[in-house]
C-alpha positions as CSV (number, residue, x, y, z in Angstrom):
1,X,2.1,-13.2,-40.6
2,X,-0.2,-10.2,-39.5
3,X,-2.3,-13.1,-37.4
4,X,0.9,-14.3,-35.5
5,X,1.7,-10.9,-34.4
6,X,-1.4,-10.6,-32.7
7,X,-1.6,-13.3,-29.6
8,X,-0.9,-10.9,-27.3
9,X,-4.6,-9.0,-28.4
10,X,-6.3,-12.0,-28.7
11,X,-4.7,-13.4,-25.3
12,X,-6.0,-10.4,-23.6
13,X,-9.1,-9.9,-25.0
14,X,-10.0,-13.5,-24.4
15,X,-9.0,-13.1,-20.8
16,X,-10.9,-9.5,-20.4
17,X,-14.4,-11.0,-22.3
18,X,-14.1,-14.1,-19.1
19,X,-14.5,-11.8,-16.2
20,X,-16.9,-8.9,-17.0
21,X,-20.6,-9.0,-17.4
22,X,-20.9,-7.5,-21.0
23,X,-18.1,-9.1,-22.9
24,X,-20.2,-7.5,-26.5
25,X,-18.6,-4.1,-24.7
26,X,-15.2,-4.7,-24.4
27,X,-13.1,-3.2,-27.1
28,X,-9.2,-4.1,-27.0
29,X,-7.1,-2.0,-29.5
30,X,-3.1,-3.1,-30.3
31,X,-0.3,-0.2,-31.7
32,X,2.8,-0.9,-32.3
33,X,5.4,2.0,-32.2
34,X,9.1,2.4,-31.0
35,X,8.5,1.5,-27.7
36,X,6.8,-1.9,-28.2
37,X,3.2,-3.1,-28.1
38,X,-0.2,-0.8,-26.9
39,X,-2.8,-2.5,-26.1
40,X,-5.5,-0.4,-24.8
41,X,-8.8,-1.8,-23.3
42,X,-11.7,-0.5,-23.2
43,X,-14.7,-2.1,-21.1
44,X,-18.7,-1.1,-19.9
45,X,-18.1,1.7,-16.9
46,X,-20.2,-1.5,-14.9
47,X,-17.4,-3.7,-15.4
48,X,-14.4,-1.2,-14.0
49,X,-14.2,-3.0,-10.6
50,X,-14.3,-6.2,-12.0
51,X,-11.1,-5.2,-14.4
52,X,-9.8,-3.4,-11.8
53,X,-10.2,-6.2,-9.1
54,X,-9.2,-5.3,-5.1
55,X,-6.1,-2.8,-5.0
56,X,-5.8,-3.8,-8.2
57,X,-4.8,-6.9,-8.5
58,X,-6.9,-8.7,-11.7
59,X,-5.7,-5.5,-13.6
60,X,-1.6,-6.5,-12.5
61,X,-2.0,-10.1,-13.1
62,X,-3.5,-9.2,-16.7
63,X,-0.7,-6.7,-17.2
64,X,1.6,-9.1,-16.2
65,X,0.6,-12.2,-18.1
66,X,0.4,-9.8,-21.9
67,X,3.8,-9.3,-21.1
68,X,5.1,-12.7,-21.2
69,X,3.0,-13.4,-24.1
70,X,4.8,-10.5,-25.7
71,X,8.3,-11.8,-24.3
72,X,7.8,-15.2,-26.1
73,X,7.0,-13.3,-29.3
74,X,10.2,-10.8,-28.9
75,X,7.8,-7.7,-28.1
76,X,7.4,-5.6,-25.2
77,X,3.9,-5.2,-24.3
78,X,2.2,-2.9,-22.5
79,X,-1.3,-2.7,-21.2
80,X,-3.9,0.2,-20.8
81,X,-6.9,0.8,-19.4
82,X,-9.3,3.5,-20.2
83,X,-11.6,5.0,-17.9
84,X,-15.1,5.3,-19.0
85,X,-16.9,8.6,-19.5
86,X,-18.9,8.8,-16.1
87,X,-17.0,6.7,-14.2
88,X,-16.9,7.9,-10.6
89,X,-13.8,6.7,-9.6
90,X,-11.3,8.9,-7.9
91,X,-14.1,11.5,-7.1
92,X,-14.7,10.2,-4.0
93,X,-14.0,12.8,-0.9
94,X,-10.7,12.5,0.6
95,X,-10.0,12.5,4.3
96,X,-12.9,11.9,6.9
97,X,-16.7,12.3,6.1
98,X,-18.4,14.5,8.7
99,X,-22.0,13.4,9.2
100,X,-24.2,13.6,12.0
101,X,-25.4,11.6,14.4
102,X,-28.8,12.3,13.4
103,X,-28.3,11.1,10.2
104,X,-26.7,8.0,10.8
105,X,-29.3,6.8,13.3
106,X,-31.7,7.6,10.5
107,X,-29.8,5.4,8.5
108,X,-29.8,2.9,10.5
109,X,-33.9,2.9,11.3
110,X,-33.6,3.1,14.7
């Protein structure tokens, strides 16, 4: 019974392992507690953006197909996505980047 639980892992892992580069890195992990299904994905820090997808949209559509897996098993599923170690997402500056004009003309090889 343990293997029928368990679609919504293998669903996502599955779908994970067909868009990034190093599919031997990805590590999917499912808990079940009170509040439904976990699963928690973790994937090479070179295959964030491809996870991620523009504004987030391949990590919403994933999100949103484990949950209809879960619905048609009676569970409510929830994905998660860790952040590798060393990721530089987020550190970016905010606001507007001063440089001069010196620079940029380097820049450009002019």
């Amino acid at each position: 019974m343990q293997m029928a639980t368990e679609h919504d892992k293998e669903f996502v892992e599955y779908v994970i392992k067909s868009l990034v580069n190093n599919p031997d890195k990805v590590e999917v992990k499912r808990e079940v507690d009170e509040m439904g299904v976990l699963i928690t994905v973790k994937v090479d820090p070179s295959d964030m953006g491809l996870l991620i997808g523009r504004a987030g949209s391949t990590a919403k559509a994933i999100r949103t197909l484990a949950r209809i897996v879960g619905l048609r098993n009676n569970a409510r599923v929830n994905l998660r996505i860790v952040e590798p170690e060393g990721s530089t997402r987020g550190v970016a500056p905010r606001g507007p980047v001063t440089r001069d004009v010196d620079d940029v003309v380097g820049e450009l090889g002019v």
